[in-house]
C-alpha positions in Angstrom: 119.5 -128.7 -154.5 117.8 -131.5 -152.4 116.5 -133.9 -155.3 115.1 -136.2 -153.0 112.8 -133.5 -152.0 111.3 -133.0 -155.4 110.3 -136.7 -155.8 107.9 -136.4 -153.0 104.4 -135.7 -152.9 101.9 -135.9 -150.5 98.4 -136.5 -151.7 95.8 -136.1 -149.1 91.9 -137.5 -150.2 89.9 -135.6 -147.5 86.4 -137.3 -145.8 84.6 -138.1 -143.1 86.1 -141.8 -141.2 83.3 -144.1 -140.4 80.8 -146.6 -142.1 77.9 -144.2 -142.6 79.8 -141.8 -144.4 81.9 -144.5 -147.3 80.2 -143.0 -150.0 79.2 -140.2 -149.3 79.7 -136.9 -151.9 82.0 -135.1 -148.8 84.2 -138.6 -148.8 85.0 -138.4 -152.8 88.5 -137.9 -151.7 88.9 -141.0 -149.6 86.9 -142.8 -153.0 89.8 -141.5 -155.4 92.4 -143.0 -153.0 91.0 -146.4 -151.9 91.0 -146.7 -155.6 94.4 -145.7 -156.5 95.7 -147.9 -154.0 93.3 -150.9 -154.9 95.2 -150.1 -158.3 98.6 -150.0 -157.2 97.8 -152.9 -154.8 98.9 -151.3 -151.0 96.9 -151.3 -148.7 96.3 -148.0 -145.8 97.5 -148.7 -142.2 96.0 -146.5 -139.8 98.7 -144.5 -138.8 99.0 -141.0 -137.0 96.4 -139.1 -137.4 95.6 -140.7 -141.2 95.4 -143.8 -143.0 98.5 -143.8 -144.4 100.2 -145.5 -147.9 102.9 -145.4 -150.4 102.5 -145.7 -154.0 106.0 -145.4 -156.2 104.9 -144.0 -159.7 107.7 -143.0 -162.5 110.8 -142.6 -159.8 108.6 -140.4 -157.5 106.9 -141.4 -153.8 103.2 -140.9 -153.4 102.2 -140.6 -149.9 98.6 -141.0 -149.7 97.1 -139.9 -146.8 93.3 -139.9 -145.5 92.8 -138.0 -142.5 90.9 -140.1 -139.6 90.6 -136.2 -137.9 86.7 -135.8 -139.6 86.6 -133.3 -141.8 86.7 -129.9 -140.2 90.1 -131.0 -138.2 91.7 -132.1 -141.8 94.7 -129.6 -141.3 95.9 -131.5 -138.3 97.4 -134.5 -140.3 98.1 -132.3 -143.7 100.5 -130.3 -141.1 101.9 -133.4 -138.8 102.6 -135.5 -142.5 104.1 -132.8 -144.2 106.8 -132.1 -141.6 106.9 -135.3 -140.9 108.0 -136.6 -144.6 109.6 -133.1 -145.2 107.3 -132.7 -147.8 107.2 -128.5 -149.3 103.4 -127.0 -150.3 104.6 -127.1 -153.6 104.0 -131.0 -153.6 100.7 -130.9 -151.7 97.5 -132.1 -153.5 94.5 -132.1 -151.3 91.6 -134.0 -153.4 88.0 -132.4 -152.3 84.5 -132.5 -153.3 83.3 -129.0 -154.6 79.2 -127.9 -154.0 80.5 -125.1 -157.2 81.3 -127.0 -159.7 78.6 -129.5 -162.1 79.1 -132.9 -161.1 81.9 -134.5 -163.1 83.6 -131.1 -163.8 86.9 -132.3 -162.4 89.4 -129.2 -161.8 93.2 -128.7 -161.0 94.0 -125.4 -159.0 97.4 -124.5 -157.8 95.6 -122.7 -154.7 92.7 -121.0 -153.5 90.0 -120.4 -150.7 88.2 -122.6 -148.9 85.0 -122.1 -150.5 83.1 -122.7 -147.9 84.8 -125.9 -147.5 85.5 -127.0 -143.6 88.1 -129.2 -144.6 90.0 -127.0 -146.9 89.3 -124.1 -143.7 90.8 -125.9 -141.6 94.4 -127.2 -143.6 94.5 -122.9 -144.5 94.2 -122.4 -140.7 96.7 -124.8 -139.5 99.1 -123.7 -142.4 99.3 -120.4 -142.4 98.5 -120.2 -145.9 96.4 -121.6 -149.2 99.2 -121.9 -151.5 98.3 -125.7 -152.2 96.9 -127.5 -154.9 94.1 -128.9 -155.0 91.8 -131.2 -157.2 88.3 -130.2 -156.8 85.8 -132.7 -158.0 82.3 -131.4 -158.6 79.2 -132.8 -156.8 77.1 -130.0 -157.9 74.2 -127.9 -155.7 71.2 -130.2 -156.0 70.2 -129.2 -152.8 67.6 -127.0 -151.5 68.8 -124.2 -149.2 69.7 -124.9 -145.6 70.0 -128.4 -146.8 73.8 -128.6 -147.9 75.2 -130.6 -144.9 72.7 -133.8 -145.7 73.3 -133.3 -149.5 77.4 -133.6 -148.9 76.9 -136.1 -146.6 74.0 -138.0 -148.7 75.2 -140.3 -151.5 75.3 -139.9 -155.4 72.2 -140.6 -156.9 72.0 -143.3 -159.5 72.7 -141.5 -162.6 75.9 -140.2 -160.8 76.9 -143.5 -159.2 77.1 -144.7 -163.5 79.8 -142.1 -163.9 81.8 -142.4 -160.9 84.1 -145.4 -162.0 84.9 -143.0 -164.8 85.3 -139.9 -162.9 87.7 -141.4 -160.2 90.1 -143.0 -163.0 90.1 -139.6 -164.4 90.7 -137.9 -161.1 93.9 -140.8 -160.8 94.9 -140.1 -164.0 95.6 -136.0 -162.8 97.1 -136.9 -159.5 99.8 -139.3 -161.7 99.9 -136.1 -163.9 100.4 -133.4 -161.0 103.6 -135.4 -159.5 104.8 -136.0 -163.3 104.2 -132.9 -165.3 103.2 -130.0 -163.0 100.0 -128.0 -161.8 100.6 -126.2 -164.8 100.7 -129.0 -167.6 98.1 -130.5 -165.8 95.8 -127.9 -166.1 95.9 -127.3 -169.2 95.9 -130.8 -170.2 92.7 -131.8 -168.2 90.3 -128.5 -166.7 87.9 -128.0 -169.4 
């Protein structure tokens, strides 16, 4: 058995690139990882196809990658990072922002449909498959209908924006807990 392997995790914040979209509900993903590496203190080098950083946490190697593809080509750099670390599914997190879920419901799944989601379409599509976790963070439906594309790419309003800070530590706090403990554990400890 490869150890090495099992100390490796890629964590992949999905967005949009590009000033007009920073902070935006669709970019939540990029938010959670600019934190964590403001945190850790590393900074992102724009690499192939992703921004691209390490963060060493309790013997294991987060790779942190934000795709520069937009959105609905996200796939393209889950699939070139992943063979290119040598990274298995298993230790995939993809972080996205979920229409389905209340704002600040924050939920672990080991795998799943896309929802709807072009991003998470678009990793199934390249992949093959949907057997990786992801960390959905909800932005609720505030929207009326027809109106979904300039509500995910609108930004929190201010009531939100209060909660965020909180939110994003917490969604750190389940990435440090997926690479530690498991999907599983994780789960249970955090999904209310």
């Amino acid at each position: 058995m490869d150890y090495g392997l099992e100390m490796k995790y890629l964590i992949v914040g999905l967005g949009n690139i590009g000033p007009e979209y920073a902070d935006t509900r669709h970019n939540i993903g990029f938010m959670i990882l600019n934190e964590f590496a403001k945190q850790e203190g590393v900074k992102f080098y724009n690499e192939r196809l992703a921004y691209y950083t390490e963060v060493n946490y309790k013997a294991r190697t987060l790779y942190l990658i934000k795709p520069t593809t937009y959105m609905n080509l996200s796939g393209k750099a889950v699939s070139h990072w992943m063979s290119t670390l040598k990274i298995p599914a298993e230790n995939v997190l993809v972080l996205v922002d979920d229409i389905a879920l209340p704002f600040g419901t924050l939920r672990l799944k080991p795998k799943g449909g896309a929802a709807g989601h072009n991003g998470l379409k678009h990793i199934e599509a390249t992949l093959g498959h949907n057997e990786y976790a992801r960390l959905r963070f909800g932005v609720s439906d505030n929207f009326p209908k027809g109106r979904q594309v300039d509500y995910v790419l609108d930004g929190f309003d201010k009531d939100e924006l209060a909660e965020l800070p909180a939110l994003i530590e917490r969604s750190i706090e389940m990435v440090k807990s997926f690479v530690t403990i498991g999907t599983e554990l994780t789960m249970t400890r955090f999904n209310k």
